[in-house]
N, C-alpha and C positions, 0 to 999 in steps of 0.2 A: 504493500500500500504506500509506496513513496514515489509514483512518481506524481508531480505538480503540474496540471499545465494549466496557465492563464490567458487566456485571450484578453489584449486591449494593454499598452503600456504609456498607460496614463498615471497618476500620482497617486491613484488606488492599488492597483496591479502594484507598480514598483513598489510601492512602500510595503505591501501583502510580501513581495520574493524577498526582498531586503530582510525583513524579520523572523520568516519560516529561516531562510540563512542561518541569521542567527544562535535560532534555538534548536536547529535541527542537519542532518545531513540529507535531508528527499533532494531527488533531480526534479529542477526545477526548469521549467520553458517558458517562455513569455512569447507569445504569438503576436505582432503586430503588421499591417500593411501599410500605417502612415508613414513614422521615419524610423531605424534604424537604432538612433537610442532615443531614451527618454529626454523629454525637454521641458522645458518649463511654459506650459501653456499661456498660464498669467503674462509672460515677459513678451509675447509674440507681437505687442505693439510698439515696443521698444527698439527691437528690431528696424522694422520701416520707417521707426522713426530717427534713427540713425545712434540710438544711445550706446547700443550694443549690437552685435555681432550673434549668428545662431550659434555657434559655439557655444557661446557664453552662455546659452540658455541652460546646458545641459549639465546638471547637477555633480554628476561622476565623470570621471576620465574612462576613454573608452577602453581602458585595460579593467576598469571595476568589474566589470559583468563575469568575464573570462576566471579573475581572480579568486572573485566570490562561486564561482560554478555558478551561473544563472546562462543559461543556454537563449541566446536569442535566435527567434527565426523570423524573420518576414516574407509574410503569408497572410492570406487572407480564410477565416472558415467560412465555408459555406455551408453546412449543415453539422447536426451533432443528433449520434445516434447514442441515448444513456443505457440502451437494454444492454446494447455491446461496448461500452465505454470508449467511444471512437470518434474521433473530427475527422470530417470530408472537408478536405482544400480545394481550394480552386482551382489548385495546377493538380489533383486528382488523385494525387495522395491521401493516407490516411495518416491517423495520428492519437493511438492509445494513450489512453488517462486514465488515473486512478482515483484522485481528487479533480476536478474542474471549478475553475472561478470565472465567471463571466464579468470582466470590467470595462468594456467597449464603451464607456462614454454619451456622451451624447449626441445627437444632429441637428443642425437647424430646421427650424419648423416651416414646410411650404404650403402654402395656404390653396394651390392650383390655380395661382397666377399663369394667364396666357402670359410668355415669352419668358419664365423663372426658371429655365434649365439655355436661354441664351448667354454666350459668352461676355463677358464681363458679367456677370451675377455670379456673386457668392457671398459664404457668411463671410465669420470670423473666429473659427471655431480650432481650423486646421493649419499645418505646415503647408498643406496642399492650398488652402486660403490665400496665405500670406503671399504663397509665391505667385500665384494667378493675378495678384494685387501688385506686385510689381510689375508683371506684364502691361495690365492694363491700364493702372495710374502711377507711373513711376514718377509721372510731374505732371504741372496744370499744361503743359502743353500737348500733351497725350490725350489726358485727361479732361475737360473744359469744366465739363460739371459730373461731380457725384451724387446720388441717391439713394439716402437710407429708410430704412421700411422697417420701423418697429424701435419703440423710446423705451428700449431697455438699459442694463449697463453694457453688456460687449456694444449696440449702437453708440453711446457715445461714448465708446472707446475707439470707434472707430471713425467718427467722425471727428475728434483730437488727432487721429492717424490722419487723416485727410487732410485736416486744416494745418499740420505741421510742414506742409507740402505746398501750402497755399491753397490746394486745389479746392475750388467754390463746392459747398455743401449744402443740398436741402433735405433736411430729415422731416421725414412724414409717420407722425405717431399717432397714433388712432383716438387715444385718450383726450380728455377735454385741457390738462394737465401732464405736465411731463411726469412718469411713474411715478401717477396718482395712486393706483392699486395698494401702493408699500409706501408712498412718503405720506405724510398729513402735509394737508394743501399749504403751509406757510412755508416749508420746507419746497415742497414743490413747484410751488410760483417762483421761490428765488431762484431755484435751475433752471426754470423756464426764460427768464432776465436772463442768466450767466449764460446759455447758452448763447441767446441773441447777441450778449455783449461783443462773442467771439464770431460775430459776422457770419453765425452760420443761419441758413433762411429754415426755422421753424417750423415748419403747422399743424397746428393744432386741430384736433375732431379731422384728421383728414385720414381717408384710406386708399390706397392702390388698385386701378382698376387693371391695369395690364401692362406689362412692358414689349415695348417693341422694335422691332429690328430692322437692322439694315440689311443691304443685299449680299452681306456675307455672312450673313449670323452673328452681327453682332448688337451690344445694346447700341439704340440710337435716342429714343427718349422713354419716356412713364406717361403713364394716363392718369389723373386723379379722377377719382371716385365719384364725386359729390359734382365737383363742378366741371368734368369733362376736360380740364385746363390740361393740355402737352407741356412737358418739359424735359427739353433735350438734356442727353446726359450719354455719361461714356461707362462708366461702373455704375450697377447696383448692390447696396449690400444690403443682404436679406438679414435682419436680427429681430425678428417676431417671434425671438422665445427659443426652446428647443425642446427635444423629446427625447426619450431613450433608446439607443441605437440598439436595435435589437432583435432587426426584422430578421434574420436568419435563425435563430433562435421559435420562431412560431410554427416551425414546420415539426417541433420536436416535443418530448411530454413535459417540459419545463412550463412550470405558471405563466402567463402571465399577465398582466392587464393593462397601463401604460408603458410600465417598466415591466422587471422581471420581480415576482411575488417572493420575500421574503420572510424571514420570522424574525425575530429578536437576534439571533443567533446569525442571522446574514444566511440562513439554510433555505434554498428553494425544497418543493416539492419532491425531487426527486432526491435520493441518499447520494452524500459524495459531489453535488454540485454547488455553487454558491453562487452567489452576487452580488458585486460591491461597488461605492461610486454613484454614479450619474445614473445607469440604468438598471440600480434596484429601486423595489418599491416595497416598503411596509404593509405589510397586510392591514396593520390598525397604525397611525401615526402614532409618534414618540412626542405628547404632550401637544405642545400646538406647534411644531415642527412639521412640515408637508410630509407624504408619504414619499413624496422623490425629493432629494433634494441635492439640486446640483451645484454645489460648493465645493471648492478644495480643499479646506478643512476637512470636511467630512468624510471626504472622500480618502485623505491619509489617514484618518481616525479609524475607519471600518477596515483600512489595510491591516491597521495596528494591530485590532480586537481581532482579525478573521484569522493570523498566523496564528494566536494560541489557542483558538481552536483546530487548525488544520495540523499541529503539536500537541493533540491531546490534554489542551489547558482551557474546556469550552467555555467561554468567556461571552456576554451577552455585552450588546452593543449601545452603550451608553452614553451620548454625544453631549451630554450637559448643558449647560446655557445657552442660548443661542448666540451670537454673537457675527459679526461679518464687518467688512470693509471694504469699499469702494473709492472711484475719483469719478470725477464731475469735473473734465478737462483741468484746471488747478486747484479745484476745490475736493479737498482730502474728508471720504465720508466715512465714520463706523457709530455700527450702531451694537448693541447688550442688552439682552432679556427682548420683552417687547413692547415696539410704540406703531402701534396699529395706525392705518390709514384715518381712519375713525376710532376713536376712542368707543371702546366697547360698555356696556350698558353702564357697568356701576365703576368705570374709568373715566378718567380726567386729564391732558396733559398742559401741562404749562411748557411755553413758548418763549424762545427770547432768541431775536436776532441783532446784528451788531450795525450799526447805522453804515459801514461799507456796503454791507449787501451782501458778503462774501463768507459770514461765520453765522450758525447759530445752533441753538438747543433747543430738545424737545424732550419732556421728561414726561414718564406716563406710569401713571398711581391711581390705587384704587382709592376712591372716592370716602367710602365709607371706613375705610381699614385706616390710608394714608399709606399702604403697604408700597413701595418702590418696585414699578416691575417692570423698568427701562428706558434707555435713553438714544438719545438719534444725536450725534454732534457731526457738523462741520464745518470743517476750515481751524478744529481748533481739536488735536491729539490727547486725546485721553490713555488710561494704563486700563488695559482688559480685567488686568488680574484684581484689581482695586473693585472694578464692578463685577466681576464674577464672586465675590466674598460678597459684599454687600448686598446682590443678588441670592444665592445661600444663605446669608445671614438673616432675609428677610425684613432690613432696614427700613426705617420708614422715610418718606419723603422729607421731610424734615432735615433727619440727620444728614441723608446725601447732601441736598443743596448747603447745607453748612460747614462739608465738606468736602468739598468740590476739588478742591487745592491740593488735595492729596493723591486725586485719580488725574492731575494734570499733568501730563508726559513728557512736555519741556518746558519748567520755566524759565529756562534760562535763555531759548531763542524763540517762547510765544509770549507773546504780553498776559498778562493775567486781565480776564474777564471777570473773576468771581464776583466782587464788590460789586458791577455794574448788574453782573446776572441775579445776585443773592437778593438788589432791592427791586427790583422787576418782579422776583417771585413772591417776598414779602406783598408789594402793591396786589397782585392777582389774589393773595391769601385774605386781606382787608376787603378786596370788592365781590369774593366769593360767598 
């Protein structure tokens, strides 16, 4: 029962063979058909942006794998039979397994836009992206105008990509509010401002009727939705979200329903296979965490917890607080515990932005308790570890604001906001 094999070497997979390593001697495989080695997904805008180099993405030196016994192949699966423990490859091979982990990542989501499979369209998801993006906007004069489709975060990570180039930008996000769904509106109207600042052309409530082509197959403009308006353009980048890659997998006796169906344990349906990452799913969510949840954290988290169980240490998968972090082109976002779009029935959050436009806070407590149960800051760095205690501790609203100063990350090159934030919250507490 040792031998390992993973499909998908993403930051779940790698960190899952990294630690079976560790604790164990099974032959391990890492199957992947993107690149070659692991890289650092997050870093892939920095890349185009000229900060670094692909190299630099990649965490280990390419003797790590060899050193450690971690066998790479690239390969693509195309089917998996669990009665005979076997991968079908695409070049027609097979390939016996004893354990199996499916960590395939995820895909961009395509809505069946006419012309979405035209050249210059794509996400920003892959190595295969990035390079296709060089082809086709290596600069504005390639390029004249770009098109983004969906006001997530990889959109405007990619329109930061874009605008680092010069090259003109209209992002079209469907929400009435840039990522209203997850910011509360005070939060979201200033990204809405910030992005405009950065001369990229906005719109709002607008959706994509069709992309279409030139006489070679390539992008030549978009159609808007609502009001019929053309707009020529050279790239489209699709970021309307993504889903769990994991259409090869449906041909076989594996769960699944968006993602691949898990337990606590990261254990599919079947004895001996797993899944971890972007394209599992929780049968019942983990507190008010999604049942998919595609983050990189998490996603090295369930690699951590799945090697001591694939080393007889069954370990259940327990991801803690929630926490995450994002950019908003200069503006540095993370948020701990949770501050809901809408403040949920017996919550409350108080509010306070910074007369630039460019910092603010959102703190979110139950109403009747006073209980602390998150916070949304940007443009100004806070310490994780300070709110994940106080989050555990169950703090009350109170104490945090009063101690603010202590979960503050640099005071020595951010200004201190506490004073100006502490009488703000005081005012809101008097008018409440």
């Amino acid at each position: 029962m040792n031998n390992i094999v993973i499909i998908g070497n993403g930051i779940s997979g790698v960190t899952l063979a990294r630690h079976i390593r560790k604790l164990s001697d099974k032959k391990i495989t890492i199957i992947s058909a993107e690149t070659d080695y692991f890289f650092s997904r997050t870093a892939l805008m920095y890349i185009y942006m000229g900060h670094m180099k692909f190299e630099h993405t990649q965490p280990y030196e390419n003797w790590f794998w060899e050193k450690n016994r971690i066998e790479l192949l690239n390969a693509y699966v195309e089917a998996i039979d669990t009665d005979n423990k076997s991968l079908r490859l695409a070049n027609g091979s097979h390939l016996n397994y004893d354990k199996l982990i499916i960590a395939t990542g995820s895909k961009p989501n395509k809505f069946g836009w006419p012309g979405q499979d035209l050249k210059g369209v794509m996400g920003m998801y892959h190595k295969q992206d990035l390079d296709n993006l060089e082809v086709h906007a290596p600069n504005k004069e390639v390029c004249k105008r770009a098109v983004i489709v969906g006001g997530g975060l990889i959109g405007i990570e990619l329109a930061e990509m874009l605008n680092s180039r010069s090259i003109p930008v209209t992002f079209l996000v469907r929400e009435s509010s840039f990522w209203n769904g997850v910011l509360p509106e005070g939060e979201s109207q200033m990204i809405n401002r910030h992005i405009k600042n950065h001369h990229i052309d906005l719109r709002l409530s607008t959706n994509l009727k069709e992309i279409k082509s030139d006489e070679n197959g390539k992008v030549k403009s978009v159609v808007i939705e609502e009001t019929g308006e053309e707009i020529p353009c050279n790239v489209v980048g699709l970021t309307a979200g993504v889903s769990p890659n994991i259409d090869f997998v449906k041909s076989s006796k594996i769960e699944t329903g968006r993602g691949i169906k898990v337990n606590r344990f990261l254990e599919t349906n079947i004895p001996d296979v797993y899944a971890i990452g972007d394209c599992a799913e929780q049968h019942e969510a983990i507190g008010n965490r999604r049942p998919i949840e595609a983050v990189w954290y998490t996603g090295r988290m369930m690699g951590e917890t799945l090697a001591q169980t694939i080393c007889d240490k069954r370990r259940e998968y327990k991801p803690g607080h929630w926490f995450n972090s994002a950019k908003f082109l200069d503006i540095e976002y993370q948020t701990y515990g949770w501050v809901w779009a809408k403040p949920k029935e017996n919550e409350t959050h108080f509010h306070w932005k910074h007369e630039d436009d460019t910092k603010c806070l959102t703190v979110g407590y139950n109403k009747d308790t006073n209980e602390f149960i998150g916070i949304n800051t940007f443009g100004i760095r806070m310490r994780h570890e300070t709110f994940d205690t106080w989050l555990t501790e169950k703090r009350d609203v109170d104490y945090v604001m009063n101690h603010l100063s202590e979960a503050n990350f640099d005071p020595e090159f951010y200004k201190h906001y506490e004073a100006e934030i502490l009488s703000a919250y005081n005012k809101q507490l008097q008018t409440a």
